[in-house]
N, C-alpha and C positions, 0 to 999 in steps of 0.2 A: 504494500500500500504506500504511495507517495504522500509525505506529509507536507506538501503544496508548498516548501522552504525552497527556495533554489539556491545553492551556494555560487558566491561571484568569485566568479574567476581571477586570478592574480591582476587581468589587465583593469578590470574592473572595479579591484580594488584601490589598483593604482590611480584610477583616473578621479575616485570619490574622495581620493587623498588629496589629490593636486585640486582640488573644486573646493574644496574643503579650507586648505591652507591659506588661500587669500584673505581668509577674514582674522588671521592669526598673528597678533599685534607682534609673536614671538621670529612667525618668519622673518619683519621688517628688522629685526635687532639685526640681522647679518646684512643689511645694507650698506652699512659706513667697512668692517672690513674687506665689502666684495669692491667699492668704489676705492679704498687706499691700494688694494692688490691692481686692482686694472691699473689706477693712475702710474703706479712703481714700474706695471708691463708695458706701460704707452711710455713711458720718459725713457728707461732701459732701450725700445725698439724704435724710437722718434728717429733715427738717424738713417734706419736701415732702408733702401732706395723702395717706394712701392708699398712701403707698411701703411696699412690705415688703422686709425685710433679704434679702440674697442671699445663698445658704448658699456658700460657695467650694467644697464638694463636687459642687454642680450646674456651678458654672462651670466645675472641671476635668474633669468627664464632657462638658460640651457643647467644651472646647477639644479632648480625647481626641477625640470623634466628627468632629470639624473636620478637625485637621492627622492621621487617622488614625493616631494614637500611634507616631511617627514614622516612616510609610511612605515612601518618598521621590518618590510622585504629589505 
């Protein structure tokens, strides 16, 4: 007999995590060390011919989609 529970799948988890985490005053605490990391990686690579600046909003969307904004997979 099916007890009408469906369990979600790991993606599914994942993505109720990242939906989730926006409203978490705790994800914004790692805002000021993701912006001093980028700024140290754009001053360090400012010279190199063809480098373009990395915006620290992209790097914290690509760590978000990473550690799934802290799912605990």
């Amino acid at each position: 007999m099916a007890s009408g529970i469906t369990e979600q799948s790991g993606f599914e988890r994942w993505q109720k995590g990242l939906a989730a985490a926006q409203d978490h005053a705790e994800w914004h605490g790692w805002d000021a060390d993701i912006q001093l990391t980028v700024e140290a990686y754009n001053c360090h690579l400012a010279g190199t011919s063809d480098y373009r600046q990395l915006d620290w909003r992209l790097v914290k969307a690509m760590l978000w989609v990473e550690t799934g904004a802290g799912s605990s997979e």
